[in-house]
N, C-alpha and C positions, 0 to 999 in steps of 0.2 A: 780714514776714520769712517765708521759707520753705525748709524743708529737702528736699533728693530724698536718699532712702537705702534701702537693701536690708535688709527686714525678718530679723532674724537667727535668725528661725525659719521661716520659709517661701523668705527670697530673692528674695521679690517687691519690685519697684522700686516705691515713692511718693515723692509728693510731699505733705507739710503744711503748712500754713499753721503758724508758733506767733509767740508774744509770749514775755515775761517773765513772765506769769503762768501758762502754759500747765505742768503739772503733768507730763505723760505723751502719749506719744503710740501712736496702736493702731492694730495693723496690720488691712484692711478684710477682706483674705481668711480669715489663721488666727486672729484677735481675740488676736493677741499683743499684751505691751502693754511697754513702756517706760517704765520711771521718769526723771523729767529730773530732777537731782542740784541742788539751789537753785544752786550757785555756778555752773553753767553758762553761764545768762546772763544780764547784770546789762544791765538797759535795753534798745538795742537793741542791744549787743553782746555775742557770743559771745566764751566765756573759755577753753572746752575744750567738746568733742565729747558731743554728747548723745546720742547712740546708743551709743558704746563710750568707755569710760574714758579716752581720750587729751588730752592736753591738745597736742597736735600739729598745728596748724594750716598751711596755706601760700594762700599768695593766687594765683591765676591770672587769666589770660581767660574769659569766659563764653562762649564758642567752639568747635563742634565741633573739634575735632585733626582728624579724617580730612577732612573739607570745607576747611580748609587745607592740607592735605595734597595734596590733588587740585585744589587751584586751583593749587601751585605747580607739581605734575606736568604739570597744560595748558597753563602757561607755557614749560616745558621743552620738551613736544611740538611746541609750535604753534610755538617760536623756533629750534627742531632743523630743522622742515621748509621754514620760510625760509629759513633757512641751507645747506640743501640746494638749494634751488633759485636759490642767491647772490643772496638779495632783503636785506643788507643793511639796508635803511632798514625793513621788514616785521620781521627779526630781533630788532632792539632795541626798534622798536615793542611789540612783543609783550613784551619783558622788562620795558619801564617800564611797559605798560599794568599789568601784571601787579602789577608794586610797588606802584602807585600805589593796583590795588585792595586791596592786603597794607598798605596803611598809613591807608585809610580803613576797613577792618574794624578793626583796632588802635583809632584814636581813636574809631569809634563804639562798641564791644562795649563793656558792662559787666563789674566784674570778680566771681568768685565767690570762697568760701571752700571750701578741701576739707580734708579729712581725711586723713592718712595714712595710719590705723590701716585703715579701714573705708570710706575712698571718698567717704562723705558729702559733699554739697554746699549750701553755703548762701548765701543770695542775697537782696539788701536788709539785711542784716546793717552797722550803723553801724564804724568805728575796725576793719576787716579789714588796713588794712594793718600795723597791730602785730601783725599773724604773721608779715609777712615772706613772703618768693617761694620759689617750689620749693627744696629743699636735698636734694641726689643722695645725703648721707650717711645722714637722717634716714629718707628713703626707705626707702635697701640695708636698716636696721636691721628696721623693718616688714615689707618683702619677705623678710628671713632668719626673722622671728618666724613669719610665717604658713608658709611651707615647713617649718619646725621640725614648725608644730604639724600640718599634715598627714603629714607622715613619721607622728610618732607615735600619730596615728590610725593611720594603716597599717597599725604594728607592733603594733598591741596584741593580745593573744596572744585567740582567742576563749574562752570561759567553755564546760565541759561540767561537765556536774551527773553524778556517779555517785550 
């Protein structure tokens, strides 16, 4: 198993190897360290987020987003400019080649576990589908927490010593 997450004292992206026995994990650049909470994870499966207190899990694709993204925009493009040029049978070529590649990356990609709270992603992780797939509600909730909590770093009044 292994986890990629953003050290929450540096910011720097890694990647760890841990198990069930794995105690702590330490970041290589500022030797932060992390305590991993025992009930985290029981076997090979993850129960809640061992970087940040969340017990918020979702299941996705192991899949860059933007590399799908731009495979369907070349599909778009390339079946735009056949169609401009009334090639028809080139047109839809292009749309189903295009599917065809959007449905063999689906059943070949692995899936990952992420995090809500903090991003975290974990991968070889046993029983990930008992978190369940993206939820747009559980999200909003997390995206308002962390806007919250940067506002009020914002406003926090600076300290002068008389």
């Amino acid at each position: 198993m292994n986890i990629t997450y953003a050290c929450p004292a540096c910011d720097t992206a890694l990647r760890v190897e841990f198990n069930a026995d794995t105690q702590e994990l330490a970041c290589e650049h500022c030797d932060g360290k992390i305590s991993i909470a025992g009930d985290s994870v029981v076997g090979n499966q993850v129960r809640r987020c061992i970087v940040c207190p969340s017990d918020d899990l979702y299941l996705r694709k192991d899949f860059p987003q933007r590399l799908g993204v731009a495979l369907v925009g070349v599909g778009i493009l390339g079946s735009s400019i056949a169609w401009y040029y009334t090639n028809l049978p080139w047109t839809f070529g292009i749309l189903f080649a295009t599917a065809l590649i959007d449905v063999l990356l689906y059943s070949l990609v692995g899936d990952a576990l992420m995090c809500y709270r903090c991003h975290s992603q974990y991968r070889g992780v046993e029983e990930m589908e008992t978190h369940g797939h993206f939820d747009l509600e559980i999200h909003e909730k997390y995206r308002q927490l962390e806007a919250r909590i940067k506002t009020t770093k914002i406003q926090e009044p600076a300290k002068t010593s008389r």
